[in-house]
C-alpha positions in Angstrom: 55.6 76.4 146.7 54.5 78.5 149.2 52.4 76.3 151.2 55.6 73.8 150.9 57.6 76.0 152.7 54.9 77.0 155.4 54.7 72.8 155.9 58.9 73.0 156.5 58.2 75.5 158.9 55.3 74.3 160.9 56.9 70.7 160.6 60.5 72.3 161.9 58.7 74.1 164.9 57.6 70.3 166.1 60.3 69.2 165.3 62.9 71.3 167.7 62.1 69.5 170.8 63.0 66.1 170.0 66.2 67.1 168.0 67.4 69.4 170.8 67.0 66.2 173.3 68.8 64.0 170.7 71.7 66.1 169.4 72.6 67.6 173.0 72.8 64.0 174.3 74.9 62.9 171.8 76.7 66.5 171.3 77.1 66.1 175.1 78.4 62.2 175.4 80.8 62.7 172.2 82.3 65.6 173.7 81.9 64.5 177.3 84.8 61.3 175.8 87.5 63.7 174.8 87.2 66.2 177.6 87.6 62.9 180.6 90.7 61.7 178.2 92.0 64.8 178.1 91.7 65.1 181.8 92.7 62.4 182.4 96.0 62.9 180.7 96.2 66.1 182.5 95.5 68.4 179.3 94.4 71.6 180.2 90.6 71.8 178.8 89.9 75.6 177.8 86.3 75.5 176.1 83.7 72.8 176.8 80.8 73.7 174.5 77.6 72.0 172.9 77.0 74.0 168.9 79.0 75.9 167.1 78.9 79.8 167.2 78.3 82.8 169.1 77.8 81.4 173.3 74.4 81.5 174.3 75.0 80.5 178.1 77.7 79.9 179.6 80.1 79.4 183.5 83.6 78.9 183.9 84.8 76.5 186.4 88.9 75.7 187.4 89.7 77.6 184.3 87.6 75.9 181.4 84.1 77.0 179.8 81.0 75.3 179.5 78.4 76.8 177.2 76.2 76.5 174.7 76.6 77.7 171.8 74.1 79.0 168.8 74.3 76.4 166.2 73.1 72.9 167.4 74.7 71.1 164.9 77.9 69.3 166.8 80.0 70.6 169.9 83.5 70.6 170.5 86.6 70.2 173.2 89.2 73.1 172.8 92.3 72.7 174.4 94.9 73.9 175.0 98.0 73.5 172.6 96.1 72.2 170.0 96.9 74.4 167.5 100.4 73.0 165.3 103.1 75.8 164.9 101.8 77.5 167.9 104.8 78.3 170.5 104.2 76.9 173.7 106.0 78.3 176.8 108.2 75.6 178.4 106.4 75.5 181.8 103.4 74.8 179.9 103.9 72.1 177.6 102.9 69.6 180.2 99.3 70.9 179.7 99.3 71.0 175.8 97.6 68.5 174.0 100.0 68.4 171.2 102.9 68.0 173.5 101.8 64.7 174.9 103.0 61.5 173.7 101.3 60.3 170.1 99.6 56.7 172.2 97.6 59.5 174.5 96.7 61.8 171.8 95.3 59.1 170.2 93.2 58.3 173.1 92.1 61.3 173.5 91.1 61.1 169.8 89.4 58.0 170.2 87.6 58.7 173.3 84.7 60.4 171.8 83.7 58.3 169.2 84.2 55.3 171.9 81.7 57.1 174.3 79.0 57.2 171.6 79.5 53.4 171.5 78.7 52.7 174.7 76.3 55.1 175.5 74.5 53.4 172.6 75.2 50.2 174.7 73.8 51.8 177.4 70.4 52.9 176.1 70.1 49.6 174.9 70.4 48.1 178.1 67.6 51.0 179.4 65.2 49.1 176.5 65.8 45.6 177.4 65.2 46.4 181.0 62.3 48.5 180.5 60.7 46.2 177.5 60.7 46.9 173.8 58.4 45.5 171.2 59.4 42.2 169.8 57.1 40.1 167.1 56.1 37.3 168.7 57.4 33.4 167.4 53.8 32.8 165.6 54.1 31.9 161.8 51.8 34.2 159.8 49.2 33.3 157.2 51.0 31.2 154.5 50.0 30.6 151.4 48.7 27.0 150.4 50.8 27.0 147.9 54.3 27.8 149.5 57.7 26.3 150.5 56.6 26.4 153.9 53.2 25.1 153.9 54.2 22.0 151.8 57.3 21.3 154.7 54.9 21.5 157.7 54.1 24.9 158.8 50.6 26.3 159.1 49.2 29.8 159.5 49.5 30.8 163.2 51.7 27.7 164.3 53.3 28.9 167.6 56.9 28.4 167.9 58.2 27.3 171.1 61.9 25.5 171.0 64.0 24.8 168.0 66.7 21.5 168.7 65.2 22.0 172.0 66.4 25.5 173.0 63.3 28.1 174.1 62.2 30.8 171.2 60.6 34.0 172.7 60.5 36.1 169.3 60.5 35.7 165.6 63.7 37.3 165.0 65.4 34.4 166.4 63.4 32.0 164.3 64.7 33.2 161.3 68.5 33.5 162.9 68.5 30.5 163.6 66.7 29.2 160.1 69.2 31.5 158.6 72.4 30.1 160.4 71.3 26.4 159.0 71.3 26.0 155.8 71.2 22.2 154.8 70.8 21.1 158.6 68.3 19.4 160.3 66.0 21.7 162.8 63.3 20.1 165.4 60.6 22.5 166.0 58.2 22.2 168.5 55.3 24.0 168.1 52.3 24.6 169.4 49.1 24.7 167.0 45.3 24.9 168.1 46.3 23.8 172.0 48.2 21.0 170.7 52.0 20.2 171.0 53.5 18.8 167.4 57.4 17.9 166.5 58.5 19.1 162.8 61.7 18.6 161.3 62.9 20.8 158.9 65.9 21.2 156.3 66.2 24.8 155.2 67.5 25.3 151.3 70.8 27.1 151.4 69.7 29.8 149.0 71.5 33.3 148.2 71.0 35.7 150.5 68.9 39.3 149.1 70.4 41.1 152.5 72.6 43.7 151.3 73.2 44.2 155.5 74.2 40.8 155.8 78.1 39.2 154.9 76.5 36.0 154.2 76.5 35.2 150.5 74.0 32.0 151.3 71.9 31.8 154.0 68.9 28.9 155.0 65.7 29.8 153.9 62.3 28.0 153.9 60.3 30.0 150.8 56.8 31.8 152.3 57.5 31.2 155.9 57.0 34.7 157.5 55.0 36.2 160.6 53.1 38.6 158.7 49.2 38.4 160.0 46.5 40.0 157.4 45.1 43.3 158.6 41.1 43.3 159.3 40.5 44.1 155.7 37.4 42.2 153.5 37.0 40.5 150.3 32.8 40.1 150.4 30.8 37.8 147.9 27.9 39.5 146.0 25.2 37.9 147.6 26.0 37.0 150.8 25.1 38.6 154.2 27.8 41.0 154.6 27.2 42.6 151.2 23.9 42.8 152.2 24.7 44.7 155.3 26.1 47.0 152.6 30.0 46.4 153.1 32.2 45.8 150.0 35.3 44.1 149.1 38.3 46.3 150.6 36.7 47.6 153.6 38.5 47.4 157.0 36.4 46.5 159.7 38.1 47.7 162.9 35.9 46.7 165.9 33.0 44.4 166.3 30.7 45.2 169.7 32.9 47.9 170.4 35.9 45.6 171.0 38.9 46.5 168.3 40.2 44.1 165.7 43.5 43.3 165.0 44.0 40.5 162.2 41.7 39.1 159.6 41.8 35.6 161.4 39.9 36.9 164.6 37.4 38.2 162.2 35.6 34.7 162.2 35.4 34.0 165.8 34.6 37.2 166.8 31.3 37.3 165.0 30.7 33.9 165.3 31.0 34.0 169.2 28.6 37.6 169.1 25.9 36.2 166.6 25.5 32.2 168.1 26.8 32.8 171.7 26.2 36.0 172.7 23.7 39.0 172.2 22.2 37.7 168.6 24.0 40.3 166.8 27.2 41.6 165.8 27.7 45.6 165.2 30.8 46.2 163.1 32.2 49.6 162.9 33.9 49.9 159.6 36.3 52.0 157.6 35.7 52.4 153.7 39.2 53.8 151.7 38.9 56.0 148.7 42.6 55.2 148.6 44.6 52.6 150.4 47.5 54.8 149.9 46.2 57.7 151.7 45.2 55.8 155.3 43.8 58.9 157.0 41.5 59.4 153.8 38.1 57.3 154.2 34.8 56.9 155.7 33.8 55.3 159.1 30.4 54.2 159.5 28.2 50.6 161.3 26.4 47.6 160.2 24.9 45.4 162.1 24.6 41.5 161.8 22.0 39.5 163.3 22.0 35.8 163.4 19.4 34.9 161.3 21.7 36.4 157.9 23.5 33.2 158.1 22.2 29.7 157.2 25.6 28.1 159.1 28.2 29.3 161.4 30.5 30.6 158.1 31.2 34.0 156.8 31.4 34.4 153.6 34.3 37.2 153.5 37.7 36.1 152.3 41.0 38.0 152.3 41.2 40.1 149.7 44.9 39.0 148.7 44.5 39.2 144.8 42.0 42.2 144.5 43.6 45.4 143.3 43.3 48.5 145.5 44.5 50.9 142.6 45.5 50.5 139.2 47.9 53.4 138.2 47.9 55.7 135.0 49.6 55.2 132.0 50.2 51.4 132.3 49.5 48.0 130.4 46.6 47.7 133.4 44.8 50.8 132.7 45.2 50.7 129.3 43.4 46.8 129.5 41.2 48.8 130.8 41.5 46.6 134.8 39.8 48.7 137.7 40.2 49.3 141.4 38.7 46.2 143.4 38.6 43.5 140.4 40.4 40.3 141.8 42.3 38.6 139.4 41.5 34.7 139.6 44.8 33.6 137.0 47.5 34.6 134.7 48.0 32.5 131.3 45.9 29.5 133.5 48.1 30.4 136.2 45.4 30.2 139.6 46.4 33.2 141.8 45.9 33.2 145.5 48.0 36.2 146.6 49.9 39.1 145.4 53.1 37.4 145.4 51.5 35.0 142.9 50.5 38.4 140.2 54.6 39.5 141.0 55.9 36.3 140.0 53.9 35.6 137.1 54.2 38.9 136.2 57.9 39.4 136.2 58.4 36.5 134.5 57.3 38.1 131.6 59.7 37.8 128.5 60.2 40.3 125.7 58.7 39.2 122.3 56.1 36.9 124.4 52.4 36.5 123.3 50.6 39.3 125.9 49.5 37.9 129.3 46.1 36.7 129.7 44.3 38.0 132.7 41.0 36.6 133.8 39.3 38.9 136.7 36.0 38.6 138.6 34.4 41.9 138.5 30.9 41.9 139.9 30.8 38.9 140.4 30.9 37.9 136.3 34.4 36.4 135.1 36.5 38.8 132.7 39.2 38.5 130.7 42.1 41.0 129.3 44.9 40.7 127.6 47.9 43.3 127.7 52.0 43.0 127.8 54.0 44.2 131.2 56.4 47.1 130.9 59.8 46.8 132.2 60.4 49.3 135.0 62.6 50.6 137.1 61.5 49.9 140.9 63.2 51.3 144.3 64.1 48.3 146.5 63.9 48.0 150.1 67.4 49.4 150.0 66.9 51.7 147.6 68.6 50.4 145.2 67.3 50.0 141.6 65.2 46.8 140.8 64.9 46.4 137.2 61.6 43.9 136.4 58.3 43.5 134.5 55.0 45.2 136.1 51.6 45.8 134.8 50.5 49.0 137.3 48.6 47.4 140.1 48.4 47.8 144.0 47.2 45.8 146.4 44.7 45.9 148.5 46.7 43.5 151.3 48.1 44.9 154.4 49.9 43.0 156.9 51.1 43.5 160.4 52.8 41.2 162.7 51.8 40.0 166.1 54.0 41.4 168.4 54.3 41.9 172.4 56.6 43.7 175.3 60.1 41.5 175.5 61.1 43.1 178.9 64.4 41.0 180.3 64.3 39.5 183.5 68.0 39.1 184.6 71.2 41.5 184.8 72.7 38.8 182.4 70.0 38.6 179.6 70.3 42.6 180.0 74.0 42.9 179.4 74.1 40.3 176.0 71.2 41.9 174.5 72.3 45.5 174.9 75.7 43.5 173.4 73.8 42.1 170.9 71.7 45.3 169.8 74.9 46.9 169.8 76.8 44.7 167.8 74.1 44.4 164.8 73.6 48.1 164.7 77.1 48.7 164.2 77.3 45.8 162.0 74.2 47.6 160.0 75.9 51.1 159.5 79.7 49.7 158.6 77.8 48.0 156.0 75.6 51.0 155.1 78.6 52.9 154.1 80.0 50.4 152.0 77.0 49.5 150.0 76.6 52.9 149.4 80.1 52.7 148.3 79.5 50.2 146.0 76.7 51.7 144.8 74.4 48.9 145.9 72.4 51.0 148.3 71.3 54.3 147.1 73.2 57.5 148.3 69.5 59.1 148.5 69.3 57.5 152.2 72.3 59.5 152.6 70.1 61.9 155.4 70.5 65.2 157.0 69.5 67.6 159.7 66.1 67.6 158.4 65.6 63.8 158.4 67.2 63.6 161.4 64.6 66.1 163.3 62.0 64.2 161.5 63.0 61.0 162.7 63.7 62.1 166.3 59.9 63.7 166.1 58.4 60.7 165.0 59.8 58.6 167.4 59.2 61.1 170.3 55.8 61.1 169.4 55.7 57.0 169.7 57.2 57.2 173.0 59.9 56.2 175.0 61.1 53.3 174.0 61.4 54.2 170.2 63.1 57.3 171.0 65.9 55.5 173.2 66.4 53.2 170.1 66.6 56.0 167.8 68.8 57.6 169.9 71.2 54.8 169.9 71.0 53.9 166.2 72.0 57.6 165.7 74.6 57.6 168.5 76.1 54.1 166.8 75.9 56.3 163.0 78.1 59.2 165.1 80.6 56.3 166.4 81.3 54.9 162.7 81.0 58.2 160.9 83.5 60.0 163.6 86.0 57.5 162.8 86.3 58.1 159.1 89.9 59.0 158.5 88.4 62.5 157.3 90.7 64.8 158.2 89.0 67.8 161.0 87.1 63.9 162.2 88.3 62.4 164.5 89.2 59.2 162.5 91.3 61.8 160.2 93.0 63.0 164.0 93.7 59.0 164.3 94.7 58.8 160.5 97.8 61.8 161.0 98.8 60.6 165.0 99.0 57.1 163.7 101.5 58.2 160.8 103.2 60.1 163.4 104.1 57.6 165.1 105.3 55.2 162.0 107.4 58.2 161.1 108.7 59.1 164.9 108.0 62.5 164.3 105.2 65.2 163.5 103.9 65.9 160.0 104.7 69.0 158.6 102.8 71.9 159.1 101.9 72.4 155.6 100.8 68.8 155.1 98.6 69.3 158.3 96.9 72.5 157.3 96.5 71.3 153.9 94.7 68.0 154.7 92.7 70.3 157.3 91.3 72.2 154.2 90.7 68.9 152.3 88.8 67.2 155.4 86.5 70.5 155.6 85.7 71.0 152.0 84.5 67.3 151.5 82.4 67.2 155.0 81.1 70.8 153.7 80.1 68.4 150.3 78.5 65.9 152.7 76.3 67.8 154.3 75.0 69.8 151.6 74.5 66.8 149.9 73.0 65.3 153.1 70.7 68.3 152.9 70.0 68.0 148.9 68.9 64.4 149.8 66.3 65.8 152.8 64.7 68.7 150.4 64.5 66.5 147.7 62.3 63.4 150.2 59.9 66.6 151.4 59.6 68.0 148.0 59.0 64.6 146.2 62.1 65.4 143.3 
């Protein structure tokens, strides 16, 4: 316990950088909204201040105070005439806030949660002029067996127009697959140097997006741009086993030049062993857990050119080996181990992970048990056992109830990507839009899966996930910071305008019955939905922080 709280600490010491950058922007921009309204509106502005608390620094300038304040944890605007029941000398009414018209209060209400918008709009715009990561319009490596293999597509097909209009990423591949359910699309693609048409009909299927309105959406089964990561699957007897590696490893660079993706694997070695210097020296990484990715051992074989009798390696990917096999289930108690590659399920052939999910889950209670042949050094197995039904965390975190037998995979995937820096005030402004729009999109419907109990209220996150996130991406750099940054800014904008009463949306909720009614609430109902607005947000966060003690803790 101890050493959990001296990891808080150390972690919360990094972490204080980052957080102060993020929360005083937004603090700042949020606050910076009401206090031009208010201005603007000739309200006179008595406190301008980032936190909460005691003042830490602070000036005063034509009458109001800026400072900062000891808790970091929001800001605030105080003006003057805010307070309801409060006399206000005649000669200064013109200067209190709740003596202007309801339409300018409401302004001035809305003005902070507006800012956050657009200063997420903003940063956005900063990221498509400076360039942010897209994945590129490549297909990855399908399986033979797949939707998408049988309509056209093969591993590493570049996409370059579809019905004739230029792709630059993959994201707008599957927009566009997913806006066209039951129509025809013309691809042109582009596929070892060569040009090719395909036409295509995407399936309208039902749509697993719980961030999506779309009940059905197109959708071509296995087509994804998910490239295999550098990791082997190596044949008993063949020449890299006799170099000493073994199914699982992860060879990152060859010659002292990094690799990336299985598929360069081939050429790489080829090109060093037949066309170059005779031999091929592989650094490689060994796991003693694929879960734990800073746990293995790094160490170098070399290949020379007389191990092969062709110009073929015989590695494969590794997609149905098993990386782990976890306690206490039907595959343990078979008695399957780490690194066995399961070849087929009841006759079933299996070629990838997918294919031991599917056959798997389709398991039905009161079924004969699943038969499980397995190559394990290099001599053909077989086990029989029955799949326990499980509870599994989605994506989303919500519950996934389906049949599992306890293994892992050794597969990792990683998609090719590059720098999508626009070239034209134009493309800048509609992707900013864009980004903004599906962000906002994103959280609204965040709130009211969560609502529905479709997304799990554990992603509900507080001042601890929030440093951690701000760290993380600080430490990535620029780029992922800014995004951050304006995801969190767009979360401040929706979350503001909850009609919460002490929120700002709960401001909007009472000014807005004001002015159905033509006149002001009454005190009481005022200071009672005050107290109500700050006993629920006090639930919230404590919540929020249940939710970030329980993530570091593992409960």
């Amino acid at each position: 316990m101890l050493e959990s709280f001296a990891t808080i600490l150390n972690q919360g010491l990094a972490y204080i950088v980052p957080m102060i950058v993020l929360l005083g922007l937004l603090i700042f921009v949020h606050e910076l909204g009401h206090f031009l309204a208010a201005k603007y509106y000739k309200v006179r502005v008595e406190t301008f201040s980032l936190g909460f608390g005691p003042k830490i620094l602070k000036f005063v300038h034509s009458g109001t105070v800026y400072c900062i304040s000891a808790l970091p944890l929001g800001g605030y605007v105080k003006m003057y005439g805010d307070e309801p029941g409060k006399d206000i000398p005649a000669e200064l009414k013109r200067q209190s806030y709740l003596h202007k018209p309801v339409g300018q209060r409401i302004v001035i209400a809305l003005a902070g949660p507006l800012m956050n918008l657009f200063f997420a709009f903003l940063l956005f715009g900063c990221i498509a002029y400076v360039g942010d990561k897209a994945l590129a319009p490549q297909v990855g490596e399908i399986a033979l067996n797949s939707e998408a293999f049988a309509v056209g597509f093969r591993p590493y097909d570049e996409v370059k127009t579809i019905n004739g209009e230029p792709i630059e990423s993959w994201d707008e591949v599957a927009s566009i697959i997913e806006a066209s359910g039951e129509q025809n699309l013309k691809f042109r693609i582009e596929r070892l140097n060569e040009m090719l048409s395909l036409e295509v009909t995407p399936p309208l299927r039902n749509n697993d997006n719980l961030f999506s309105t779309a009940d059905k959406i197109g959708k071509i089964k296995g087509l994804h741009s998910n490239l295999h990561m550098p990791i082997v699957g190596v044949y008993p007897d063949g020449a890299f086993a006799r170099a000493g590696l073994q199914t699982g490893d992860r060879i990152v660079a060859i010659n002292g030049e990094e690799v990336k993706w299985f598929k360069d694997l081939q050429p790489m070695v080829i090109e060093s062993l037949f066309n170059g210097v005779g031999q091929a020296t592989l650094k490689v990484n060994r796991f003693s857990d694929f879960r734990k990715n800073k746990d293995f051992e790094e160490f170098e074989v070399v290949l020379s050119a007389g191990d092969f009798v062709d110009q073929k390696l015989d590695i494969f990917v590794p997609e149905n080996v098993i990386a782990e096999v976890q306690e206490d289930t039907p595959a343990a108690r078979a008695g399957l181990q780490r690194l066995d590659q399961i070849k087929s399920i009841n006759g079933n052939p299996i070629l990838s992970f997918d294919d031991i999910v599917k056959n798997v889950s389709q398991y039905q209670p009161g079924q004969e048990p699943l038969t499980i042949e397995v190559l394990r050094d290099g001599k053909m197995q077989e086990f029989e056992m029955t799949p326990k039904m499980n509870s599994l965390e989605g994506r989303y975190g919500e519950t996934e109830n389906r049949f599992t037998i306890g293994v892992i995979p050794t597969l990792f995937v990683a998609p090719k990507s590059y720098l999508w820096a626009s070239s034209s005030a134009g493309e800048i402004f509609s992707r900013a839009l864009r980004d903004t729009w599906h962000w906002s999109k994103v959280t609204i419907l965040s709130f009211v899966r969560i609502l529905q109990n479709r997304v799990s209220s554990k992603n509900v996150s507080g001042i601890i996930s929030i440093g951690q996130v701000a760290q993380k991406s600080w430490d990535i750099g620029l780029n992922a910071f800014l995004k951050m940054m304006a995801i969190i800014s767009i979360n401040l904008f929706i979350l503001n305008l909850l009609p919460i009463p002490i929120l700002d949306g709960g401001h909007l909720m009472l000014f807005t019955l004001e002015a159905i009614k033509g006149a002001p609430l009454s005190l009481r109902k005022i200071e009672v939905a005050q107290q109500v607005g700050f006993l629920i947000i006090l639930f919230l966060m404590a919540f929020a922080l249940f939710n970030d003690f329980s993530r570091i803790f593992g409960a």
